[in-house]
N, C-alpha and C positions, 0 to 999 in steps of 0.2 A: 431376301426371304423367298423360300419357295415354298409350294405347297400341292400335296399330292396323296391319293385316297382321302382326303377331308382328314388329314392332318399339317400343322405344317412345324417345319422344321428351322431353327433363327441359324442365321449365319452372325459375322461380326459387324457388317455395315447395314443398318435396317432399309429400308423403301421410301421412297421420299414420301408416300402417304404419313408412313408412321415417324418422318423426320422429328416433328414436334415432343411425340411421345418419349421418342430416343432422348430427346434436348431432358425432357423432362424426370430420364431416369439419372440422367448425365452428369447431373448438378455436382455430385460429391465424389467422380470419378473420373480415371483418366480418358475411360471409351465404353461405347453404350455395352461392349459385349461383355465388359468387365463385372458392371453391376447386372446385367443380367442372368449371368452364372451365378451373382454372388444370393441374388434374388430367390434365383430356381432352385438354387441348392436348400433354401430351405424348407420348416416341414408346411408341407402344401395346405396345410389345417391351417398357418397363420393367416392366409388367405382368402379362408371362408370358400373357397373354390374347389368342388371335387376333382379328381384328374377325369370324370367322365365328362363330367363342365367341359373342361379345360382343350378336350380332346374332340368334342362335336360340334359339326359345322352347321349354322343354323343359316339356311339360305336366306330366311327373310329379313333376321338381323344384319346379314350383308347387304342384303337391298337398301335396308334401311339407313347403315350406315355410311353407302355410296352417294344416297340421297341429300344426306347430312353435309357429304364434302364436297357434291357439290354446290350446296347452300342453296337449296331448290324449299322452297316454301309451299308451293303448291303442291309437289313430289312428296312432301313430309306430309300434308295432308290428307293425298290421297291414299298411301299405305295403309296410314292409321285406321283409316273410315275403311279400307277392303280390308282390316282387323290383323295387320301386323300389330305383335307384342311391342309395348313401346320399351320394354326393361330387358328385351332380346342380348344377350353379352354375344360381341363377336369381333371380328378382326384379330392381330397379332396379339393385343393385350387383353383380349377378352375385356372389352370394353362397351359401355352400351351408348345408344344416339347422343342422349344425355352428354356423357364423358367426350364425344367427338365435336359437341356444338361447343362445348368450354374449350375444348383445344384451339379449335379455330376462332374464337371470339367471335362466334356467331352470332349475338346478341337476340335477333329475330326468331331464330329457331329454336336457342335454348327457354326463352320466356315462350312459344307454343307448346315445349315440349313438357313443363314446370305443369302449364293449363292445364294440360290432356292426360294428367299423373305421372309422370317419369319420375320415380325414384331419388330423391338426393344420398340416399343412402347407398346405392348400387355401387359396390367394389370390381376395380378388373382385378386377374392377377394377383396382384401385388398389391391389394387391400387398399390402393388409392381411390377417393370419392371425385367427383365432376367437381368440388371444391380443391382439390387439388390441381386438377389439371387447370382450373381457372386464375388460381395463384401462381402457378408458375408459368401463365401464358401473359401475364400481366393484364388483365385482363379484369377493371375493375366494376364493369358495367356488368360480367359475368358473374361477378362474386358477389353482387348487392342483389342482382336475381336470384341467387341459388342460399344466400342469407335469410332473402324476404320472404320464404315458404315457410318462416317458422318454424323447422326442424329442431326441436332440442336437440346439442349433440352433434352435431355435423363439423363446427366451427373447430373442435378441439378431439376429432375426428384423429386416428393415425391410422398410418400405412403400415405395411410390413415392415421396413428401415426405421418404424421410431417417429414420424415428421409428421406434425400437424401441419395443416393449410398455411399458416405462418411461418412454417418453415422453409417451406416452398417458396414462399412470397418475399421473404427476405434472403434469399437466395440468388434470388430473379434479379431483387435490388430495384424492386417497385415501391416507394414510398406508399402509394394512394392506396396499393393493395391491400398495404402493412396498416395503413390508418383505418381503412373501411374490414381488418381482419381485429383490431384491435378495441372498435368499436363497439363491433357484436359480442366483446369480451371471450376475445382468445387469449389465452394463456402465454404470457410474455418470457416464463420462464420456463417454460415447456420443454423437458430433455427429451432427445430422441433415444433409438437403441445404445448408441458412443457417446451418449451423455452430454449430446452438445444444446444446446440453448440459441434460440433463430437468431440471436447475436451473434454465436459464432458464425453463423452462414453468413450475415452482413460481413461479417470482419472479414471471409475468406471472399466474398465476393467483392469487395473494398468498396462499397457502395456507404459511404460516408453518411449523406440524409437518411440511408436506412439505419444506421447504427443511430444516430443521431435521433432519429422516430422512436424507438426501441426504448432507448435510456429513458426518454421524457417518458416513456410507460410504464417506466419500472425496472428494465432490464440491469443484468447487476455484471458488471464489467472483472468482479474475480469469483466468478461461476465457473467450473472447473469441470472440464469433462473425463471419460472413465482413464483416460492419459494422465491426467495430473492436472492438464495444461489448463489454466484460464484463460478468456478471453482478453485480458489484460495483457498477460505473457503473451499470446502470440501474435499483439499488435504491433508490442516495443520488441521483439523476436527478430518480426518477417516483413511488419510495413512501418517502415522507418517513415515518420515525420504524419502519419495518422492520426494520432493525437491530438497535434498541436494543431493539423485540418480541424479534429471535433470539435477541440473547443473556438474555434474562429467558428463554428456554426454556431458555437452557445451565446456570442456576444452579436446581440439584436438591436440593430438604432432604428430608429422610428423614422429616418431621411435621409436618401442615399446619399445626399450631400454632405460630406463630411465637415466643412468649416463652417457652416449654418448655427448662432450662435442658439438654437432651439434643441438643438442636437442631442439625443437624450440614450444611454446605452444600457440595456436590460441584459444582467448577468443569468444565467441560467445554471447553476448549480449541478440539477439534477445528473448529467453525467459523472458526475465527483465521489459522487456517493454512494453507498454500499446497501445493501436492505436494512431493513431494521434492527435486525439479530448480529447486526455486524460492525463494527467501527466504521463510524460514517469517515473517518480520515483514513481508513486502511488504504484506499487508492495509492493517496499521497504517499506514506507512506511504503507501500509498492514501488513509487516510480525510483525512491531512496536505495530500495534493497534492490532494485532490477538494472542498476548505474543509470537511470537516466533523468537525474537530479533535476537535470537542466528545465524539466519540462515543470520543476515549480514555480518557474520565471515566469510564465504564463500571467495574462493581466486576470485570467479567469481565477487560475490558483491562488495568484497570493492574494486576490481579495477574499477568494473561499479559507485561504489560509486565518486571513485576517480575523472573517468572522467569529473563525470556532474560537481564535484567542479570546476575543473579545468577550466569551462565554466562560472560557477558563483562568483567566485573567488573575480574578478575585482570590479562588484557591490558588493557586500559587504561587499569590501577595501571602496567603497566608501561609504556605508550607517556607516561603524565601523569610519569612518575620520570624516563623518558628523557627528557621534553623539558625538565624541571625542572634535570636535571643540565646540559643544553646551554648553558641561559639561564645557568647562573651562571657555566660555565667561560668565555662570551662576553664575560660582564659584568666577570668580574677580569681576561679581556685586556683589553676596552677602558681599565678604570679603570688599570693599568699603563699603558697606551699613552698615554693623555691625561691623566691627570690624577695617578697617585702620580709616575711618572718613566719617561725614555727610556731612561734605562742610558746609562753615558758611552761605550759602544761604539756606542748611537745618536744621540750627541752630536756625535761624531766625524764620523758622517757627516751630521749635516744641516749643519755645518761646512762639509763641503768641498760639496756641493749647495745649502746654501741663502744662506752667509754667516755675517757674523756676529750676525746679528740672530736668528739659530736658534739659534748657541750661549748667548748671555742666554737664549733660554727655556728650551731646556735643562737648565741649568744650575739655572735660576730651579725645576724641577720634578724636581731630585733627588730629594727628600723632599718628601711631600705631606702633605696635612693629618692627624690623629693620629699621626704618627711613623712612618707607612706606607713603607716602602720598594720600589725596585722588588723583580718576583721577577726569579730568575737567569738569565741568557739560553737556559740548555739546558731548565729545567723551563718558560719561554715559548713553547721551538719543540715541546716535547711537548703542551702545552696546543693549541697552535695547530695540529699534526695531529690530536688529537683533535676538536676542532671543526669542522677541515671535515670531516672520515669521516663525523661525526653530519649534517653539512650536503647529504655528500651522499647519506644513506639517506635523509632528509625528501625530498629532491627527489625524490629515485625512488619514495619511496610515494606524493609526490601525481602523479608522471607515473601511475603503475598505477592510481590514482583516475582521472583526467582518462579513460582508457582508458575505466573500465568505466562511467563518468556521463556523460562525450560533456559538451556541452552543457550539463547539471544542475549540472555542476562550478562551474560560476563564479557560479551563484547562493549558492556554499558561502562564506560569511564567514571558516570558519576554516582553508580549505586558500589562497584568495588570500591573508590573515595569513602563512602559512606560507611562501609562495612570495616574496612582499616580506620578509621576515624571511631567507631565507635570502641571496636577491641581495645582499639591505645587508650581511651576512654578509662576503660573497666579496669584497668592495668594499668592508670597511674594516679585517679580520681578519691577511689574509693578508700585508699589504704593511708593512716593518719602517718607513718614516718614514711620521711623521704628517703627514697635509695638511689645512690649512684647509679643505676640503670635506669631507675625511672627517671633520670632526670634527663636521659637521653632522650628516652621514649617520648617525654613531654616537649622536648624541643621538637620531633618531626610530628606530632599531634599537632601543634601548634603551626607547624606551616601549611599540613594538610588540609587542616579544618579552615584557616582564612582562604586559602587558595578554593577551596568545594563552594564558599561563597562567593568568590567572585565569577566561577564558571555557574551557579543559580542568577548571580544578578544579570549578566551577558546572556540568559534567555531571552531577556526581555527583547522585544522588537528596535527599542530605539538605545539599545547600550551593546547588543549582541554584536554588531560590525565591529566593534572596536578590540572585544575579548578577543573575537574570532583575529583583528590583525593581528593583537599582542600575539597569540598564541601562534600565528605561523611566521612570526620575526623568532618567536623562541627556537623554532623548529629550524627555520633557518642557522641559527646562529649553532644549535647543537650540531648542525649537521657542518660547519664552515671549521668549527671547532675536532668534530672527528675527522676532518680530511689532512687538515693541518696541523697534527696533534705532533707527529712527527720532527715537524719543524717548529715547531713551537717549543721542543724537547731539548732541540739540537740549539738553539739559542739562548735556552733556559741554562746550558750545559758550558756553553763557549762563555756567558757573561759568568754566571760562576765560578769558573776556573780562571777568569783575566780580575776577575773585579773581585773575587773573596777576603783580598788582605786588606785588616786594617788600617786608614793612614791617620796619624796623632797630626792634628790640626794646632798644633800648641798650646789651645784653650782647654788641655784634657779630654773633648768631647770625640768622638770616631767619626769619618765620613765612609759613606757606603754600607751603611748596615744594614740594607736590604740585602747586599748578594753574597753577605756570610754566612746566608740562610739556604739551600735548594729550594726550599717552599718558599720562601719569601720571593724568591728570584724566578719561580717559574710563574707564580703572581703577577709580578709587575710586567714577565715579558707579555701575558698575557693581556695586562693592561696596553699594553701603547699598542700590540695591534687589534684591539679591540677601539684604540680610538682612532683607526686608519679606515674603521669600514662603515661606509655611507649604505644607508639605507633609503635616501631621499628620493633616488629613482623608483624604487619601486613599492610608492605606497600607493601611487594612482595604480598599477592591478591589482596591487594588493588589495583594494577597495573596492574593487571592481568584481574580483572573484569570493573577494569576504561576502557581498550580499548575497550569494546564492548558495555561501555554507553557512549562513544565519537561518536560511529559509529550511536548511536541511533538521539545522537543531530546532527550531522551533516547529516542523513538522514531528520529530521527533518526540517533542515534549506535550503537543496538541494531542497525539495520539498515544503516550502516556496516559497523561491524564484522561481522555476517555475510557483507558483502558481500566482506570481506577473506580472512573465513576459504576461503568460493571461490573467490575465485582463488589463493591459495594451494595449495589443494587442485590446481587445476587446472595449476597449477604442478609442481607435486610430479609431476604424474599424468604431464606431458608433457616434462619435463624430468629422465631418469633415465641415470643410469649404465652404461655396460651390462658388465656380466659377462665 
């Protein structure tokens, strides 16, 4: 820096007086000369500062603040009393004594200079306060003086960039600063100009207890600045293994001695969770849509996971009994309808619709296998109003999903189950004669609908590890199946063509009448190497990697259902009565 006619002119490396100052512009840049251009360039009004300010050298503010650096106490005094201005702005930031005794954590000089009236509100430059430069000098002895003047206003104070005191101060990656800034009731959520939030400064300065400080404040980890980005995303992004640091700060024993059988470990939540207006499992749920699953393993997570179950539990005892009860009053229409009997009143009429070739069958399925008969036609049309009522509340719960997931929705395996379960529903249910297509439709309704029950019971925490293996032995097995379909084709093919002719055993009866069949024959090749393939090696990972896609479904379903309990809520709130 030089300076010449009583102005001066910045270069790109500042003066080792104003080192501090530099550090302090520095924070969210690659070099001081960067944000100093980026500063200047703008309109010089956001700075309170005329350019005639800006441009006049005031010699006694230079005195003043030569006195200050060299932490001359007696120096300070005597200026003042021969009637130096104590609010003089001067040096390269146009800064006043005040702003230069915070820099250097003068502690002596700034509590004389608070005494004698010095300004907390005096801006250099660039709209920063003496609480500013005390927050980013770390400097907590500084910040509890320039607090204790009583100033409304000071604490949540910004600069020109956007940044309260707190932003500064979790930057720096000073805990004490952050807790004696948070005290005085600075604003935790406080955006700057780029919309960032003093968490994201902890995050970028990777200062773990500040992030740590923050959250227990309130701060909200999918705060999102004018990028998109949240501070969430740019933890699991850029500082791999961050995380799972914060939450080993959340878990607090009372004795550092670990095998002390008094040993007692306080969970701390509070990072997990979102503000109020937000699903408090959205986090979790985060770490699912961001690939890093892994971090529901956490002893913090799955107890946090735990509790919220333990809250949603009950609904979804009762949404898993409703859907329980629907599948069965489905499944004893359809077995009345197909398979015990028509009832001769629908005998009657598939008679006069379809011929006589309906009445033989008919007839042929008055009584069905164990002595089953139909039920009576008035308790089949109560069954069958109860069925669609329940068919059409599923609908409308997943239209009010589709709503609030947009998009997300259709990646949901068990709300499209839901939605083809109910169509087959309406389409084979309601209509009193049976048709050859419906009777198709009823058989894959029928596997649909057991199978969407057992992927609701495998929600559950202590049945989920087991669906979760059935279901990647399935996966497995489709996929051992498409590799070898080939050879499985080619064998199907050679025992068919060797083994197709009948041999007369002399008792009349045929041997080999499986492979007079192609279906029959690609069946059974398929049986004997299906009883070639051991699965007994791999249920220990199997077991291993199940637990932590349990944790994923039932993160999944925790925050469902909170997602229910809002709009409900919202529901409730905007749909009332009126008096």
């Amino acid at each position: 820096m030089s300076r010449g006619q009583g102005n001066f002119s910045y270069t790109a490396v500042p003066s080792p007086s104003e080192s501090l100052s530099g550090k302090l512009l520095h924070q969210t840049s690659d070099s001081v000369s960067e944000t100093l251009s980026d500063m200047l360039s703008t309109d010089e009004s956001n700075s309170g500062v005329s350019s005639a300010d800006l441009n006049a050298w005031d010699p006694d503010a230079a005195r003043l603040l030569k006195v200050v650096d060299n932490e001359s106490l007696e120096g300070l005094k005597a200026l003042l009393v021969a009637g130096v201005h104590i609010n003089g702005h001067g040096g390269s930031f146009h800064e006043t004594a005040l702003h230069r005794a915070a820099q250097l954590r003068w502690t002596a000089g700034l509590s004389y200079l608070l005494s004698a009236g010095a300004s907390v509100y005096a801006k250099n430059q660039f709209g920063q306060t003496p609480l500013h430069y005390a927050a980013a000098s770390q400097s907590t002895a500084c910040i509890k003086l320039l607090l204790s003047s009583g100033r409304p206003g000071v604490v949540d104070h910004r600069d020109m960039r956007g940044h309260t005191p707190l932003h500064d101060a979790s930057a720096s990656g000073c805990v004490e600063a952050i807790a004696v800034l948070l005290k005085a009731g600075a604003l935790v959520r406080a955006k700057d100009a780029n919309g960032e939030t003093p968490l994201h400064k902890a995050a970028k300065a990777r200062s773990i207890p500040s992030m740590v400080a923050l959250l227990n404040a309130g701060a909200d980890l999918a705060a999102v600045d004018d990028n998109g980005e949240s501070v969430l995303s740019y933890i699991l992004h850029h500082l791999p293994g961050t995380m799972d640091a914060v939450f080993d700060h959340c878990l607090v024993t009372n004795s550092p001695k670990i095998n002390t059988k008094t040993l007692e470990v306080s969970l701390n939540f509070l990072p997990l969770t979102c503000s109020f207006e937000k699903n408090q499992v959205q986090n979790l749920q985060s770490f699912v849509d961001m690939g890093q699953a892994k971090l529901l393993s956490h002893p913090l997570c799955e107890a946090f996971l735990l509790l919220k179950w333990m809250n949603v539990r009950r609904l979804f005892l009762i949404e898993v009994v409703f859907y329980f009860i629907y599948a069965t009053l489905t499944t004893i229409l359809t077995f009345n309808k197909f398979v015990w009997t028509t009832s001769h009143t629908n005998v009657s009429e598939l008679v006069k619709e379809r011929g006589e070739d309906w009445k033989e069958w008919g007839e042929s399925h008055v009584q069905g296998e164990w002595g089953l008969s139909a039920i009576p036609d008035k308790a089949e049309e109560v069954l069958k109003g109860l069925v669609i009522f329940q068919t059409v509340l599923i609908l409308l719960q997943q239209l009010l999903s589709l709503m609030q997931n947009k998009l997300a929705w259709f990646r949901s395996l068990s709300g499209i189950l839901h939605v083809m379960i109910t169509l087959l529903v309406l389409l084979v249910v309601p209509f009193p004669v049976p048709a050859e297509w419906q009777h198709h439709l009823a058989t894959w309704m029928l596997l649909l609908m057991w199978t969407e029950c057992m992927v609701l019971i495998g929600r559950f925490p202590n049945c989920g590890i087991y669906v979760v293996m059935f279901t990647r032995v399935a996966k497995v097995f489709v996929r051992i199946f498409a590799i070898y379909f080939c050879l499985l084709l080619a064998f199907s093919s050679a025992f068919y063509v060797a083994l197709h002719y009948a041999k007369d055993s002399g008792t009349g009866e045929q041997e080999n009448q499986v492979f007079t069949n192609p279906v029959l024959t690609f069946t059974k090749t398929l049986t004997m190497m299906i009883g070639e393939l051991d699965f007994g090696d791999d249920f220990v990972g199997l077991r291993n990697s199940a637990h932590l896609e349990r944790l994923i479904k039932q993160t999944e379903l925790v925050f469902q259902m909170e997602k229910n309990f809002s709009t409900a809520s919202y529901l409730g709130s905007h749909i009332k009565i009126p008096k």
